[in-house]
C-alpha positions as CSV (number, residue, x, y, z in Angstrom):
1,X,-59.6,4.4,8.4
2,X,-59.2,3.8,4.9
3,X,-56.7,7.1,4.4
4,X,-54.9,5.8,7.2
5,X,-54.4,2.3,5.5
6,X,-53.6,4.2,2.0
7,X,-51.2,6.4,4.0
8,X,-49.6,3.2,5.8
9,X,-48.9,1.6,1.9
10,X,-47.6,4.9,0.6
11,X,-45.3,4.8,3.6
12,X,-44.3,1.1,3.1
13,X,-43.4,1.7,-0.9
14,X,-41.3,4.8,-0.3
15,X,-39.4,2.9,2.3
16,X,-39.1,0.1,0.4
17,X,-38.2,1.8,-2.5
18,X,-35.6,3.7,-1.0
19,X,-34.1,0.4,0.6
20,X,-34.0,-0.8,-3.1
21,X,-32.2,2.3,-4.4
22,X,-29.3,1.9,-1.7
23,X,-26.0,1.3,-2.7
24,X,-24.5,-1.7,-1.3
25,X,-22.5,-1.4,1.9
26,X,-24.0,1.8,3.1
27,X,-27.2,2.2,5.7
28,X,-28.2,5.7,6.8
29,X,-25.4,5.3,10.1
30,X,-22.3,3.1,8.5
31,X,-20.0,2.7,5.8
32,X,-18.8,-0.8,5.2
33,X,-15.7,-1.4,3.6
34,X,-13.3,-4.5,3.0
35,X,-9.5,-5.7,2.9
36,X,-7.9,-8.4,2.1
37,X,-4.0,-8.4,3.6
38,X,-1.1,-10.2,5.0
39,X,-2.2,-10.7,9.2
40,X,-0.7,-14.1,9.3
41,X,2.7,-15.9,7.9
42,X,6.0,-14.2,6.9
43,X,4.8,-11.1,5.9
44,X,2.2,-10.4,8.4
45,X,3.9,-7.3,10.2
46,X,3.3,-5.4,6.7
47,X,-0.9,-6.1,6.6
48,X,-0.8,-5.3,10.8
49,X,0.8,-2.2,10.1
50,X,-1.6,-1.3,7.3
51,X,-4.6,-2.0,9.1
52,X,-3.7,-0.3,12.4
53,X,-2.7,3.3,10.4
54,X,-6.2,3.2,8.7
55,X,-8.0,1.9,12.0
56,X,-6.7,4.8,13.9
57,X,-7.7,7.5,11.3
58,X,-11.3,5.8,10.8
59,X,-11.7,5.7,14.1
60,X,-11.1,9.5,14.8
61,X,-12.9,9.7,12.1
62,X,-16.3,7.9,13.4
63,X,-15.3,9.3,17.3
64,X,-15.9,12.8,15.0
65,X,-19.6,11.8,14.0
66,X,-18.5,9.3,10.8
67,X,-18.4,10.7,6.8
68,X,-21.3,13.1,6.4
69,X,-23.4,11.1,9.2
70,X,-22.0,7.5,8.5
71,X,-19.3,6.1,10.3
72,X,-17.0,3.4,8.7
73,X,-16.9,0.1,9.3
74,X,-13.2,-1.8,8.1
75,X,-13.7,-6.1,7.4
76,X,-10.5,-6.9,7.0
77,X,-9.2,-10.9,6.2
78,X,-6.4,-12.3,6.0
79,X,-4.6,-14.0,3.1
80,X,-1.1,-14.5,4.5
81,X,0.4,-13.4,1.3
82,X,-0.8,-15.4,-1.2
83,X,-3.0,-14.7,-4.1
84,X,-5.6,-17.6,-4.1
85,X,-6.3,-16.4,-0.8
86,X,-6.8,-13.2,-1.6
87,X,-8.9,-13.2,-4.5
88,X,-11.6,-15.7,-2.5
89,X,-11.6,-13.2,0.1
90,X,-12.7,-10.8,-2.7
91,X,-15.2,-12.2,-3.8
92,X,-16.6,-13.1,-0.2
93,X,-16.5,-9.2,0.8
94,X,-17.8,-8.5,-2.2
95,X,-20.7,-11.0,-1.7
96,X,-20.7,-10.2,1.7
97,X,-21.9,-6.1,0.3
98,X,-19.3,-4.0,0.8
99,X,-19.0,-0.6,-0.7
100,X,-15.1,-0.5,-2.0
101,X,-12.1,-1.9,-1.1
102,X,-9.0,-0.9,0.6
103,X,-5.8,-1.1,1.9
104,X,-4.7,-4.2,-0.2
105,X,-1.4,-5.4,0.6
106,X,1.4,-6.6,-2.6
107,X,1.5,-6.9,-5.8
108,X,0.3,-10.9,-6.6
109,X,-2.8,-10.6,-4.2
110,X,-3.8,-7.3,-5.9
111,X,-3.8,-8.6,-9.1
112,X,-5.0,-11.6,-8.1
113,X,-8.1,-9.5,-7.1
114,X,-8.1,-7.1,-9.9
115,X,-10.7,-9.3,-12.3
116,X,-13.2,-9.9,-9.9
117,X,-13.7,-6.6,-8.2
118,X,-13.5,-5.0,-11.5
119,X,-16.1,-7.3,-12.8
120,X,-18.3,-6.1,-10.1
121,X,-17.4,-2.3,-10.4
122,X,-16.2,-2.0,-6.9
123,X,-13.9,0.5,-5.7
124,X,-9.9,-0.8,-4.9
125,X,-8.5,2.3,-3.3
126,X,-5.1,2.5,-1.6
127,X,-3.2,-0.7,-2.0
128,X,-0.1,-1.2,-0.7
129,X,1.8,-1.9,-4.0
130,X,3.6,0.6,-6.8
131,X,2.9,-2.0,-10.0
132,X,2.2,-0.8,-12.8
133,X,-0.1,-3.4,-13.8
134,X,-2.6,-1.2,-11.0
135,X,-2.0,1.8,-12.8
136,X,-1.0,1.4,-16.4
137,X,-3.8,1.3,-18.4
138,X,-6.2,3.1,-16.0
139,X,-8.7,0.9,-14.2
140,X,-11.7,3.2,-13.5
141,X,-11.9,1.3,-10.2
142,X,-8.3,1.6,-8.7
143,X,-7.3,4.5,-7.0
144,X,-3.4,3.9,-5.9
145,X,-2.1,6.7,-3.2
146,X,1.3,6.2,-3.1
147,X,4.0,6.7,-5.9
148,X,5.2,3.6,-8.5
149,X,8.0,1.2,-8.1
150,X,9.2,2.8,-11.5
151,X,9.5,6.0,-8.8
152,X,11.0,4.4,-6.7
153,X,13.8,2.5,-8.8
154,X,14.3,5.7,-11.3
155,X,15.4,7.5,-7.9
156,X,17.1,4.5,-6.6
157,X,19.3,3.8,-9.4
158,X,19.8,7.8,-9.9
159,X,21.4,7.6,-6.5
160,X,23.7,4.7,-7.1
161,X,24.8,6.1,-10.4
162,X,25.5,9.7,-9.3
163,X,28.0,7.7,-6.8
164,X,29.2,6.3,-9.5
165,X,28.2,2.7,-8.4
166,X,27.1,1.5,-11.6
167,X,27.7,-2.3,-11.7
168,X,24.2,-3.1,-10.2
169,X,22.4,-6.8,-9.6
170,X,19.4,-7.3,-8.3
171,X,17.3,-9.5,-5.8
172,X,14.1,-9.9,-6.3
173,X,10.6,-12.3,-5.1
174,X,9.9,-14.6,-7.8
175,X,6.6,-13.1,-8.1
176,X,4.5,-10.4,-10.0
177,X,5.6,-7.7,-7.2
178,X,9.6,-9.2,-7.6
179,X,9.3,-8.8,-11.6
180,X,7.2,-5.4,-11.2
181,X,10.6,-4.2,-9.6
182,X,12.8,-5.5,-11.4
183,X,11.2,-4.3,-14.4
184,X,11.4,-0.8,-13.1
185,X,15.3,-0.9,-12.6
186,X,15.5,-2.2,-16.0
187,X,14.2,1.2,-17.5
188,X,16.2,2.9,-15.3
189,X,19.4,0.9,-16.2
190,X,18.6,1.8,-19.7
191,X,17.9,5.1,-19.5
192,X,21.6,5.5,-18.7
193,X,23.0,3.2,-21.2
194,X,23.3,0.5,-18.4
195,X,23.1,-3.3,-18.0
196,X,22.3,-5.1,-14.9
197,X,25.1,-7.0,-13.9
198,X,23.5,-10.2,-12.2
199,X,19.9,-11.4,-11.1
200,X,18.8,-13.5,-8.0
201,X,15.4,-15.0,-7.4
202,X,13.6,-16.0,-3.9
203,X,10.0,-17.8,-3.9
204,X,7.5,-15.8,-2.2
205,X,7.1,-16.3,1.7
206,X,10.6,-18.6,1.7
207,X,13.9,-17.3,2.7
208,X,15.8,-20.1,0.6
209,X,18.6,-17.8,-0.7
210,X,21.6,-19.6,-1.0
211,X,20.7,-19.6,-5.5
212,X,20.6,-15.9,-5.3
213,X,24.0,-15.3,-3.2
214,X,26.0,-17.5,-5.0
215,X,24.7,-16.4,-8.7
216,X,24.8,-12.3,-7.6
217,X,27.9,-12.7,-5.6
218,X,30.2,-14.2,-8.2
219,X,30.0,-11.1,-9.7
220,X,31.0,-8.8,-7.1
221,X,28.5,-6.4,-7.4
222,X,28.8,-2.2,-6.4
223,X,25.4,-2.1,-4.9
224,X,22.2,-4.5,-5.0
225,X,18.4,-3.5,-5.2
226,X,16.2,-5.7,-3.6
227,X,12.6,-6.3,-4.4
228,X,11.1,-8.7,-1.8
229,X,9.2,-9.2,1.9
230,X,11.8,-8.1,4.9
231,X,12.2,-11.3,6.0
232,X,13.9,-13.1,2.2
233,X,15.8,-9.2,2.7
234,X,17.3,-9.4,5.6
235,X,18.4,-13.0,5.0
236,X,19.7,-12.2,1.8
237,X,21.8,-9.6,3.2
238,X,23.2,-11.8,6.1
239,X,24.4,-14.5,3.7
240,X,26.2,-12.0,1.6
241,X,27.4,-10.6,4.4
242,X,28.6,-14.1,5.7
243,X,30.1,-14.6,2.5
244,X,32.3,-11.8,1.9
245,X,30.1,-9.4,-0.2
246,X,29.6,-5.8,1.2
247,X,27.7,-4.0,-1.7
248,X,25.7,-1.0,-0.7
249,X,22.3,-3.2,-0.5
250,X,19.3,-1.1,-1.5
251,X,15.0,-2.2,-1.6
252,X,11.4,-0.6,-2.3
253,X,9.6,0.8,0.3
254,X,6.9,-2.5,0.3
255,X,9.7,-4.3,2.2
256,X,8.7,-3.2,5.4
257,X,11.1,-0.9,6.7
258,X,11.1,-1.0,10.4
259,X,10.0,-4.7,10.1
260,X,13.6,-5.6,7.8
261,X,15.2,-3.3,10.8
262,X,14.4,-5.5,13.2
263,X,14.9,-8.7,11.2
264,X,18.2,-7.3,9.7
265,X,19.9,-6.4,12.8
266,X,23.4,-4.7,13.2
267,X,23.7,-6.5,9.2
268,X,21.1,-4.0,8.0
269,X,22.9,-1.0,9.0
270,X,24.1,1.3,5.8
271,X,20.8,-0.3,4.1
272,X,19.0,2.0,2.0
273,X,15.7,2.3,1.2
274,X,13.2,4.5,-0.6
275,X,9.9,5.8,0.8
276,X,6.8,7.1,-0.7
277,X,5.4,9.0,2.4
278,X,6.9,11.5,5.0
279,X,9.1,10.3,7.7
280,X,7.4,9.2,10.5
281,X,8.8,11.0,13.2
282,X,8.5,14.4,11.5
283,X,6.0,15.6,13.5
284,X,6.9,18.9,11.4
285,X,4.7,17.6,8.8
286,X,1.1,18.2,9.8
287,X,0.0,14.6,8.7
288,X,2.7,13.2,10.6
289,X,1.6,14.9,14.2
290,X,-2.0,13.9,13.3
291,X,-0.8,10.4,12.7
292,X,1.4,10.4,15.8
293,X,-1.3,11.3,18.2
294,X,-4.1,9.2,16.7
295,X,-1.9,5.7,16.2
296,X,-0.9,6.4,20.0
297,X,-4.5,7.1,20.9
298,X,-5.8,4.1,19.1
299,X,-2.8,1.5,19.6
300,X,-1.6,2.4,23.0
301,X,1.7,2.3,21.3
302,X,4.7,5.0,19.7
303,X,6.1,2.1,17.3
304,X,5.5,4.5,14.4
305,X,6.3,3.0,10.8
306,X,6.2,4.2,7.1
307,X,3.5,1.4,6.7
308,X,1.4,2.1,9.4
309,X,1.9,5.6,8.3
310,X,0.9,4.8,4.9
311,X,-2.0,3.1,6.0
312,X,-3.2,6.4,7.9
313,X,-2.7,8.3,4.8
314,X,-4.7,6.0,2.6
315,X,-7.4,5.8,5.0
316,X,-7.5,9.9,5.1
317,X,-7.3,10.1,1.2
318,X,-10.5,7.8,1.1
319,X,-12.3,9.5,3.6
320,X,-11.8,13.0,1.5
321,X,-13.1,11.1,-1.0
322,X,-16.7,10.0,0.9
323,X,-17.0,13.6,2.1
324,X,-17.1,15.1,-1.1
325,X,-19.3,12.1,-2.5
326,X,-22.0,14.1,-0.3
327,X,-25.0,12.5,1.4
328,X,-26.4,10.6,-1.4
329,X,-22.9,8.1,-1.5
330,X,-23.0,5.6,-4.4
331,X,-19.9,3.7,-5.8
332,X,-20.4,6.6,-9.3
333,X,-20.3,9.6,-7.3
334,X,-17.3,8.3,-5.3
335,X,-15.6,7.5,-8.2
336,X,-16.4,11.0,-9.2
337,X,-15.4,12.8,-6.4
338,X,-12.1,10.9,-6.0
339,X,-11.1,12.0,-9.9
340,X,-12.4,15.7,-8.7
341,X,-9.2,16.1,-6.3
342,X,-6.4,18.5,-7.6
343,X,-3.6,18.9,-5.5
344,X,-5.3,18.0,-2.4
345,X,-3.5,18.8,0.6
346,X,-3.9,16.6,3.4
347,X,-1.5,17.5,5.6
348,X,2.0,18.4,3.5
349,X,1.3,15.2,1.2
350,X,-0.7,16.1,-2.0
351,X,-2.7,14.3,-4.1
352,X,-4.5,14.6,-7.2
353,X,-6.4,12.0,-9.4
354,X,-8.1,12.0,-12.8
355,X,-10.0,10.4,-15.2
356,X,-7.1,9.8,-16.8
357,X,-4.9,9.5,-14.0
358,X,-5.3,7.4,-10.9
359,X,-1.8,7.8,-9.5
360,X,-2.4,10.2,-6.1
361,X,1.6,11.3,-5.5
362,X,5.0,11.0,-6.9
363,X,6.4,11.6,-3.8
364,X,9.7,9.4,-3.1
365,X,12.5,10.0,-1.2
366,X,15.8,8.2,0.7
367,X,16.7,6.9,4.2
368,X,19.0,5.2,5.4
369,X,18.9,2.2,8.5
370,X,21.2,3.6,10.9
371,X,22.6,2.1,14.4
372,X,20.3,0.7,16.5
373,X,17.7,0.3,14.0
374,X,17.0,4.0,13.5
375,X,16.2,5.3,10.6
376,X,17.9,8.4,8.5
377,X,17.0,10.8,6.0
C-alpha cells in the first residue's frame, strides 16, 4: 500500500511538473494563437480576407493531424482599424495565454502593439504591413513575410520614371502606415535626383478628401502614389476624376486590391498597383493551386484575393516554422527554427530569415485593374 501511495506522489509531481514547464498556449493536442485585425468599420474587408487565407490553410492543416500532433487554434479580435484597440486586444490575448501572434493587419495597430508583446517576448509573425519600423532595427520577436513598402515604392517609382512620368505627388493616410509610404517614395525620389511634386493627407477610416484633391491637383501631376485603405483610394480617385485630373494613379499592395476594385468601379480602371505575393489565379504556381482548393474547400467561395492569399501564405510560413520547432515547442525554439529557414520553398514563394534578418521575401511585382474589375499582370 505504501509503494502504491509513494508511486501515486511520484506520479502527481511529474505531472505537475511537466504542467509547470509548458509553454503558454500549447497542451499536448492544440496550438493557441492570437490576432488582432480590422473585422469591422472601413477597412474590415482587408482583416476578413486575412483571417479566412490563414483559416483555410490551418484548417487543412489540423484536418492533416495538426503541427507534430497539435492542431492550431486562431483567437482573432477585432479592432476596426485603430490602434488603441488593438494594443488592448494584445494584451488581453496575451493574458488570455497565447503562444505568438499573427496575422496583424496595418501599420498604426502593429506598432501600436509592438511594446507590449515585445515586453512579454511573444512571437508577432506575419503582419500585414511593409513598415520599416517592424523590420528596421530587428525585433527578435517579429517575423514579417512579405516584402517592405520601401519594395514596393523603389519598384513603383522605377516604373513611373522609366515612362518618363516623373512629376510625382502623393496621397497618403495621415497615419504611421501613410508616412511609412510616403517615406519610402521619398528615397526613391531621391535616389533619382527627384522631388515630389505635391502631398495630400486623408485621416484614417474617413474618406474626407476634398484637402487632398484640391492641394495635389493644382499641380497637375503625371502620376500619383497612393498610400491608404481602399475605400479613402477609391474616393480619392473619383474626385480627381470628377475634377478633371487623369494622372496614372498608383498604391501599395495594403490597399486591398480586389476590395478598391470593387469600391473604385469603372474609375479604377488603368489603376496600378504593386503586390508582394503571386497572382491569385496562377494556379501555375504551386502555392496558388493549394490556395485555390483549400479557400474553396474552407469558404465555399472562388473570390480569390492577394490578401486572402497573403493570409494563406503567412499562415503556411508559420506552420513550417512549428514543424521544425519539433515536439518540445517553446516560444525560443520557434524563434530558432524560424531564423533556421534559407530559401525555403513553399510553393514558388521563398523565404529565408535570420538572426539578423527577419524580412521573409523581396518579392514585388505590378498589375494592373483592368475592365470589369479584373486584375492584370
Amino acid at each position: 500500500m505504501k509503494l502504491a501511495l509513494k508511486s501515486l506522489a511520484v506520479f502527481v509531481l511529474a505531472m505537475t511538473t511537466a504542467v509547470a514547464d509548458a509553454e503558454t498556449g500549447v497542451t499536448p493536442t492544440t496550438i493557441v494563437i492570437g490576432q488582432s485585425a480590422a473585422f469591422s468599420g472601413p477597412a474590415q474587408a482587408l482583416g476578413n480576407d486575412m483571417r479566412a487565407g490563414a483559416l483555410a490553410y490551418f484548417q487543412a492543416v489540423n484536418a492533416a493531424g495538426g503541427v507534430n500532433g497539435r492542431k492550431i487554434e486562431l483567437r482573432s479580435l477585432d479592432d476596426g482599424y485603430e490602434p488603441d484597440r488593438a494594443a488592448a486586444n494584445t494584451k488581453k490575448l496575451i493574458d488570455d495565454g497565447v503562444f505568438l501572434l499573427f496575422g496583424y493587419v496595418g501599420t498604426p495597430t502593429s506598432n501600436a502593439s509592438k511594446p507590449i508583446f515585445t515586453a512579454a517576448r511573444v512571437p508577432f509573425v506575419g503582419p500585414f504591413t511593409g513598415a520599416e519600423s517592424l523590420r528596421n532595427p530587428v525585433n527578435r520577436y517579429i517575423f514579417n513575410v512579405r516584402a517592405s513598402y520601401f519594395d514596393e515604392t523603389e519598384k513603383i517609382v522605377n516604373q513611373l520614371v522609366g515612362q518618363t512620368l516623373d512629376r510625382i505627388a502623393v496621397f497618403y493616410q495621415n497615419d504611421d502606415y501613410g508616412k511609412a509610404g510616403l517615406l519610402g517614395v521619398e528615397r526613391a525620389m531621391q535616389k533619382r535626383n527627384l522631388k515630389i511634386v505635391a502631398t495630400g493627407t486623408v485621416e484614417r477610416n474617413t474618406v474626407d478628401v476634398a484637402a487632398a484633391v484640391a492641394a495635389i491637383g493644382k499641380t497637375d501631376p503625371q502620376a500619383v502614389v497612393m498610400i491608404s485603405a481602399y475605400k479613402s483610394v477609391a474616393a480619392f480617385i473619383k474626385a480627381m476624376r470628377a475634377a478633371g485630373y487623369s494622372p496614372q494613379f498608383m498604391n501599395v499592395s495594403f490597399v486591398g486590391s480586389k476590395a478598391l476594385a470593387a469600391e473604385a468601379g469603372p474609375a479604377g480602371r488603368g489603376v496600378g498597383i504593386t503586390q508582394v505575393v503571386p497572382f491569385p489565379w496562377n494556379i501555375a504556381t504551386p502555392v496558388v493551386k493549394d490556395y485555390q482548393q483549400l479557400y474553396t474547400a474552407s469558404t465555399k467561395k472562388d473570390d480569390y484575393s492577394f490578401t486572402s492569399l497573403e493570409g494563406f501564405l503567412s499562415a503556411k510560413v508559420l506552420v513550417e516554422g512549428l514543424r521544425r520547432a519539433g515536439n518540445d515547442l517553446t516560444r525560443e525554439k520557434f524563434i530558432t527554427a524560424m531564423e533556421s529557414m534559407r530559401d525555403v520553398d513553399v510553393g514558388g514563394y521563398l523565404i529565408t530569415f535570420t538572426p539578423t534578418s527577419h524580412s521573409g521575401s523581396r518579392f514585388v511585382e505590378l498589375t494592373v485593374i483592368g475592365k470589369d474589375e479584373r486584375f492584370l499582370r
